[in-house]
C-alpha positions as YAML, in Angstrom:
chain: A
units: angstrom
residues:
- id: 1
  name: UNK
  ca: [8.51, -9.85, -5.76]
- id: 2
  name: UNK
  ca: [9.86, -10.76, -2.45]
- id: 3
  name: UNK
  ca: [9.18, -8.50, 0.80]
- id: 4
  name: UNK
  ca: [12.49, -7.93, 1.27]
- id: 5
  name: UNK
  ca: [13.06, -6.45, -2.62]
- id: 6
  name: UNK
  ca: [10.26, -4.47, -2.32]
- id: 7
  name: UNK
  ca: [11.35, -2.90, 0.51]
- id: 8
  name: UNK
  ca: [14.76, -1.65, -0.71]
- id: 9
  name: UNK
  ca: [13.14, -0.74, -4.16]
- id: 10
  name: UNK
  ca: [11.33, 1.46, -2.70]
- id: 11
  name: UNK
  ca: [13.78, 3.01, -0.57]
- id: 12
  name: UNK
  ca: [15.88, 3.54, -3.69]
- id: 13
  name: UNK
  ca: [12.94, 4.93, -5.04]
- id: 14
  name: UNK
  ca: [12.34, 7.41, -1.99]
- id: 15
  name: UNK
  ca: [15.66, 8.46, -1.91]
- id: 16
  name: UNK
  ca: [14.76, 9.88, -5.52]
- id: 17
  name: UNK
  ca: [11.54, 11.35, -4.73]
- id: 18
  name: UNK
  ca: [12.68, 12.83, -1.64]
- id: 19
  name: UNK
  ca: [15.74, 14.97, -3.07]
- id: 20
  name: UNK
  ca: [13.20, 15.72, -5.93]
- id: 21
  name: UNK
  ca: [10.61, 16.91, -3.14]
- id: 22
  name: UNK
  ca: [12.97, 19.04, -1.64]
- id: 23
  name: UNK
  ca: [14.29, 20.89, -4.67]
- id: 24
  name: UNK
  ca: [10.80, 21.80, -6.12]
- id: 25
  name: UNK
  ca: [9.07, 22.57, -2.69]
- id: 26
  name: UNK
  ca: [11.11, 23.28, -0.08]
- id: 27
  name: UNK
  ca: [14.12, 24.84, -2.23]
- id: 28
  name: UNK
  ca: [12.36, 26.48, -5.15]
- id: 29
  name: UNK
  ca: [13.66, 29.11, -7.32]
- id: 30
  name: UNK
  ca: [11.73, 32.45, -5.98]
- id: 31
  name: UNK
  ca: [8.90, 32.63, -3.52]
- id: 32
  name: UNK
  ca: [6.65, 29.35, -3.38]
- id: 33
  name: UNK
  ca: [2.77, 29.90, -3.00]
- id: 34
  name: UNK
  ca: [-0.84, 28.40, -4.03]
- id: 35
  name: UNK
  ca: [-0.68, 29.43, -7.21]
- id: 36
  name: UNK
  ca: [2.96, 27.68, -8.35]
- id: 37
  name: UNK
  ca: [1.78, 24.53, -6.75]
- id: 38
  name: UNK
  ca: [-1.63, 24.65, -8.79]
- id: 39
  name: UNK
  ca: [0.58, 25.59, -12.19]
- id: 40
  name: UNK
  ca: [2.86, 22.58, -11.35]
- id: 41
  name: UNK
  ca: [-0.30, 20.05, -10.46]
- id: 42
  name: UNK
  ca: [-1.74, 21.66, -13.76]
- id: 43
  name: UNK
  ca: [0.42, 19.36, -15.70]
- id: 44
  name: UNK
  ca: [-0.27, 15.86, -15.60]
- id: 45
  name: UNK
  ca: [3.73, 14.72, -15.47]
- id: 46
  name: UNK
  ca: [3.83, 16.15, -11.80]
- id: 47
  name: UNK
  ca: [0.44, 14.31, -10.76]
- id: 48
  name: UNK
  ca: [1.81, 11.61, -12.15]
- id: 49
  name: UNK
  ca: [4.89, 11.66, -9.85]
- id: 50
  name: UNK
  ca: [3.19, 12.62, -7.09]
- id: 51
  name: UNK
  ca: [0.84, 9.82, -7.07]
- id: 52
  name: UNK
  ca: [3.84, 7.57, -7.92]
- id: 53
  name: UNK
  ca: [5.58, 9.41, -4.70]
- id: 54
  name: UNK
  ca: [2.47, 8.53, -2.64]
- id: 55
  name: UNK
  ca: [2.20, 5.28, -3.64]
- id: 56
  name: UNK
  ca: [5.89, 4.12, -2.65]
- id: 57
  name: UNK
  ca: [5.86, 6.40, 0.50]
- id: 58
  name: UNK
  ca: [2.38, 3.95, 1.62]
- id: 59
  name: UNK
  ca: [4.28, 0.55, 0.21]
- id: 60
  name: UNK
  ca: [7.44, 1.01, 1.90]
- id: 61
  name: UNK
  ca: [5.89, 2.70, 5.43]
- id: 62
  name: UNK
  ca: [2.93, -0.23, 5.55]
- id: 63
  name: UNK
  ca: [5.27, -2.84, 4.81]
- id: 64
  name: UNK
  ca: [7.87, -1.62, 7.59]
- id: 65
  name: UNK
  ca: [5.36, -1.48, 10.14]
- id: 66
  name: UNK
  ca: [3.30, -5.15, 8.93]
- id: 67
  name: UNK
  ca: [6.90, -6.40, 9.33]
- id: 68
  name: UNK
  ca: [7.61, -4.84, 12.77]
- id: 69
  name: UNK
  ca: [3.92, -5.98, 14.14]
- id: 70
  name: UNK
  ca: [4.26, -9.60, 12.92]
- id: 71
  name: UNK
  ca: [7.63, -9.75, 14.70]
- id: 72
  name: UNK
  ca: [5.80, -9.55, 18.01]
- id: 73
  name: UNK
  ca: [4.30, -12.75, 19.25]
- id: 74
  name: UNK
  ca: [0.69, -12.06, 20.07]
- id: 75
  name: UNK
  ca: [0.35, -10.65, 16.46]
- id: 76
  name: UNK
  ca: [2.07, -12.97, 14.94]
- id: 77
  name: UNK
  ca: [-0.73, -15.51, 15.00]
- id: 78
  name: UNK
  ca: [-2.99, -13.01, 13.08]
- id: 79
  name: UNK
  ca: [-0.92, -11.84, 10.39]
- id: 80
  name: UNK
  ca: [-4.12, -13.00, 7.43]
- id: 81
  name: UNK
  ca: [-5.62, -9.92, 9.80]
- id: 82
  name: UNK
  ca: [-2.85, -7.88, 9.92]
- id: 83
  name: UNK
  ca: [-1.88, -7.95, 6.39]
- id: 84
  name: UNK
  ca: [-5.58, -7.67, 5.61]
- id: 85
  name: UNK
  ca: [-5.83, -4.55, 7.66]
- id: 86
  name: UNK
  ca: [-2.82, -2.62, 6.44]
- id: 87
  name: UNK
  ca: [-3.84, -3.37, 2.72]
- id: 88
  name: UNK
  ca: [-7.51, -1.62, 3.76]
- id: 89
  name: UNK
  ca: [-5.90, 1.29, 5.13]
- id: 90
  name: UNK
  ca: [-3.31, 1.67, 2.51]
- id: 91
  name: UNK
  ca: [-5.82, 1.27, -0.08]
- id: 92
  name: UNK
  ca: [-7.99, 4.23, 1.65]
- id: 93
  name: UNK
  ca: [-5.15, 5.95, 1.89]
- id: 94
  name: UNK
  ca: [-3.39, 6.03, -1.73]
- id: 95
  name: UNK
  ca: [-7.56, 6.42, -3.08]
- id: 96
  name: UNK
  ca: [-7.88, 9.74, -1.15]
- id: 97
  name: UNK
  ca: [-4.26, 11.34, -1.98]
- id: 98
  name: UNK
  ca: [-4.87, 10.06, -5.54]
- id: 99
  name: UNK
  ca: [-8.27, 11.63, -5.44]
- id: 100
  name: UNK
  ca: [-6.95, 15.25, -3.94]
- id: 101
  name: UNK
  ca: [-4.27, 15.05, -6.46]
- id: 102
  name: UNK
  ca: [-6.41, 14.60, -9.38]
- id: 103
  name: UNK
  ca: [-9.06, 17.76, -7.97]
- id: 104
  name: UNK
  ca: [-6.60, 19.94, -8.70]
- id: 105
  name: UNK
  ca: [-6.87, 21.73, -12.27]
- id: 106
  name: UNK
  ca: [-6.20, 24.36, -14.45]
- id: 107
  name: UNK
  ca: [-9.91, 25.52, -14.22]
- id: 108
  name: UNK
  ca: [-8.85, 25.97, -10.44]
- id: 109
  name: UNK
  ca: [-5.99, 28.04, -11.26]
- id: 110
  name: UNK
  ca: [-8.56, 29.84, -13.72]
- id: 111
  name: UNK
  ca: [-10.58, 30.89, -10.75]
- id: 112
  name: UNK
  ca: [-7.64, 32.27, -8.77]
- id: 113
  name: UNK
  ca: [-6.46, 34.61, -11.67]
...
């Protein structure tokens, strides 16, 4: 898939996620605390969109900036470095939210009640 497709797939795709975010956290129906967001990260249809969230938030803000850095000259000559640099850091990234998403559970919402 070309840079540029990627890009405005997954602008599309925050555009989505974004309205959804609001609604459920910002917006919610009644008074919003620890123990709703561990009863919604209980089920695994939530983690599942918020590690698809994270993962298109860290695609599409990675590949603006790579794009912005190679467009200046002195970087340009190391994109290979660049490229390999923002995939490290993305990786890290998406492994740690993934990893904090996943440590949440319904023995942890046991503990609270």
């Amino acid at each position: 898939m070309g840079f540029f497709r990627m890009q405005r797939l997954t602008a599309v795709a925050l555009v989505a996620f974004m309205a959804l975010h609001m609604v459920v956290v910002h917006y919610p129906p009644g008074h919003l605390d620890f123990t709703r967001v561990l009863e919604r990260l209980a089920n695994p249809l939530w983690k599942a969109i918020d590690i698809a969230f994270l993962g298109t938030v860290l695609l599409h803000g990675l590949g603006g900036l790579y794009d912005a850095l190679i467009d200046m000259e002195q970087i340009a000559m190391a994109r290979r470095a660049v490229a390999g640099g923002l995939a490290a850091i993305g990786l890290a990234a998406f492994g740690y939210g993934v990893y904090t998403v996943i440590s949440f559970s319904p023995a942890a919402l046991a503990a609270l009640r």
